[in-house]
N, C-alpha and C positions, 0 to 999 in steps of 0.2 A: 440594440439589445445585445448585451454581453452572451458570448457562446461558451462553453463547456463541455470537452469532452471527459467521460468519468470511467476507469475500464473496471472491470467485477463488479459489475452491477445487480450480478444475483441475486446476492441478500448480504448481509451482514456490512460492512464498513462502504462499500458504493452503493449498496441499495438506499443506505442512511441518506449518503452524502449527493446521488441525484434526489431526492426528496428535500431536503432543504435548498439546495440552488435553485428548483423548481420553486418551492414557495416564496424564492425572493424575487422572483422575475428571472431569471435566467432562462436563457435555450440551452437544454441539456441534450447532451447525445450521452447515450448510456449505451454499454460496449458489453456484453456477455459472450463465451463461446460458444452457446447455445441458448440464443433468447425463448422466453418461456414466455406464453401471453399468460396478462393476468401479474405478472411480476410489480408491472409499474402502471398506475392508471392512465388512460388514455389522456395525451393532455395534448395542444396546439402545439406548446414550447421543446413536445418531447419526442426525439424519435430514438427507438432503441436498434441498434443495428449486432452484426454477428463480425466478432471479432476474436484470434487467437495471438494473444502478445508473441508467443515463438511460434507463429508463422508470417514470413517475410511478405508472402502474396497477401495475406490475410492486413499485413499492417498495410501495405499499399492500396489493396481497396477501398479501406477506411480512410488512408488520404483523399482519395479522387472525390469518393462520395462525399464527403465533410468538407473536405475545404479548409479555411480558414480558421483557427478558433482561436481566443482568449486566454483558455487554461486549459490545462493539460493535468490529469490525477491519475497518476498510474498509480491505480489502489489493485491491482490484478496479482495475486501471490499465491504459494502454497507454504505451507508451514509441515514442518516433522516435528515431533519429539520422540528423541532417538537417542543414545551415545556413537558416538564414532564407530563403536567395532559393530554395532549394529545397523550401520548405512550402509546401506549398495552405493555403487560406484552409480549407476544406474540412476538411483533417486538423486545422488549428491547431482548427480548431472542435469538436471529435471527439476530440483531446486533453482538451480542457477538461471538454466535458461529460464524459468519463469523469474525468479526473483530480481534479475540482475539483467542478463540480456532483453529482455521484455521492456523494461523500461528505458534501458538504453538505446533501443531499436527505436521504440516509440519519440523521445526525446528528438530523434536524428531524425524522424521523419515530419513532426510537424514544428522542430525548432524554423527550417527557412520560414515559413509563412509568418511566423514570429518577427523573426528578425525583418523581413521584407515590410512590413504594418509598425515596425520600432516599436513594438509592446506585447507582452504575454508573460505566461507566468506557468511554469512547470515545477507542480508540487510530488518526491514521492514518498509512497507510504512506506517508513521501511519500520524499526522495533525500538521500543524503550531494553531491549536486552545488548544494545548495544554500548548504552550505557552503565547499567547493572548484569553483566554476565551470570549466566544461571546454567547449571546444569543438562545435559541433557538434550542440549540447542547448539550445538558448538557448529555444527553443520549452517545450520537455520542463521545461526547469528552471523558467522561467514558472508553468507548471502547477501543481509543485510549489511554488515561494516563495509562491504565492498559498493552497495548503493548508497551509501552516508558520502564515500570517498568520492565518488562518479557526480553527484549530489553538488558536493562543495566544491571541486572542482570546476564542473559546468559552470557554475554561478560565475568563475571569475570570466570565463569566454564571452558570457550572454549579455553580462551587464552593458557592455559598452551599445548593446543593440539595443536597449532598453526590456531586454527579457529578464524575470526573476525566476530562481529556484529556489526550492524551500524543501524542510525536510518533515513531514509527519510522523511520533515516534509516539503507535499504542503500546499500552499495557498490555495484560493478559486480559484475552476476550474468550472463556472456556466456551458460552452458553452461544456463541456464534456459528454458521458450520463453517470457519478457518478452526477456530479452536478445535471443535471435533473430530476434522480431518486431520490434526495434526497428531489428534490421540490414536485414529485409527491409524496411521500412519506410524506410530512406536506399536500397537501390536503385530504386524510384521514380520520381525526380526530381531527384536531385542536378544541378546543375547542370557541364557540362564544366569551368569554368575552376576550380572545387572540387574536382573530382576528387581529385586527387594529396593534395590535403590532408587529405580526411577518408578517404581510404584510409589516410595515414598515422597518423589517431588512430586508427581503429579496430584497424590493425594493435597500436599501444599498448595497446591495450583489452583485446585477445587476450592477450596476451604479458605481460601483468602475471601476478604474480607474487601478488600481494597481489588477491582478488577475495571477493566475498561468496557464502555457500550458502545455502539454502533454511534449511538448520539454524539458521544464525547469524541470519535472522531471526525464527524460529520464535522462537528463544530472546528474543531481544530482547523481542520481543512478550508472553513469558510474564512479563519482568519489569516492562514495560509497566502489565499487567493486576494481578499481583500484589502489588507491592510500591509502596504509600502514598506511600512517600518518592521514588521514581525522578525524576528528571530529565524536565523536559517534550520536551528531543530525546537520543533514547540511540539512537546508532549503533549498525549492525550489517555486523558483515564487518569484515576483518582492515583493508582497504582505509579503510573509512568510520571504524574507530577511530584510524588513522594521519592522516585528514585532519582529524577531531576534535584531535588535540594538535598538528598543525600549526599547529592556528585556534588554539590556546589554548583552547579549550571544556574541558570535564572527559567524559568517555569515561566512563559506567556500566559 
């Protein structure tokens, strides 16, 4: 039985995606920093464990404990919406380590067991705004371009082991708590003479029409993991597929 570890399994894009690996047969380890009972139904195939991507002890635990796995989903982030003169040094820092160190931490820890089995698969979540640059993210998107690079990079060391990487790249998920955290996160600090402006994107943001759901990453991510030939970046959301053919990319 294939194994999966999924991290931010809270709610919103890992809650989605331990739910579908579950309903395919998979053994899912679902990784929160503070597990909530009641989050994920009790099941044989599931055990949810407590896990903090920027803590070092914290990611070694979860080595001993687990073991061996299959795949690897660092879906674990924070999001701001912010302009630059409005980020602390602080958060920009706290961005990073989650976005960026987190899954590079994780990668290094359960890439040997990979390589030592000659097969696995390490997918991460990182933004279709990497693609389409948008206002307001310049921080956030940072974060990300730097795990797109980390991303395709790896790929070329792992392949020869039989390990793959892959990249997941949502759209805008407002109605998620990433998205919401990422609004309360620009009320903060914004700076007064921004104001008006990124009131105005975020009103954009809202009011799109075109936005990503927990499903459509879910799904992405399944074919991420499953399917040999996929694309090293395969968008997810109606939104992230539209800005994919915008770039010319090809849209999985």
């Amino acid at each position: 039985m294939p194994r999966i570890l999924i991290t931010g399994c809270s709610s919103g894009f890992g809650l989605a995606t331990a739910r579908l690996f579950l309903s395919e047969g998979w053994e899912v380890i679902a990784t929160m920093r503070s597990p909530r009972p009641g989050v994920l139904p009790d099941h044989e195939r599931l055990s949810v464990i407590a896990l903090d991507v920027s803590d070092a002890d914290s990611i070694a635990a979860a080595v001993e404990s687990v073991g061996t796995i299959d795949a690897l989903v660092n879906n674990a982030g924070v999001g701001m919406l912010n302009v630059l003169e409005g980020s602390g040094m602080d958060q920009v820092r706290e961005l990073f380590d989650t976005n960026v160190l987190g899954p590079i931490a994780m990668a290094k820890a359960f890439l040997p067991g990979m390589r030592k089995q000659g097969s696995g698969v390490i997918v991460n979540v990182s933004s279709v705004v990497t693609v389409k640059p948008l206002p307001a993210l310049s921080v956030y998107s940072a974060s990300k371009a730097a795990l797109n690079a980390f991303t395709e990079s790896l790929a070329l060391e792992a392949a020869q082991f039989g390990v793959r990487t892959r990249l997941v790249l949502p759209g805008a998920a407002p109605t998620t708590d990433f998205g919401k955290n990422a609004v309360a996160r620009m009320g903060m600090a914004v700076p007064e003479i921004y104001q008006p402006f990124v009131q105005e994107q975020l009103q954009k943001l809202q009011s799109s029409t075109e936005v990503t759901t927990a499903e459509d990453v879910a799904r992405a991510v399944w074919t991420a993991v499953t399917e040999p030939d996929a694309p090293m970046r395969i968008p997810a959301g109606a939104d992230a597929v539209t800005a994919f053919r915008t770039a010319g990319l090809k849209a999985a």
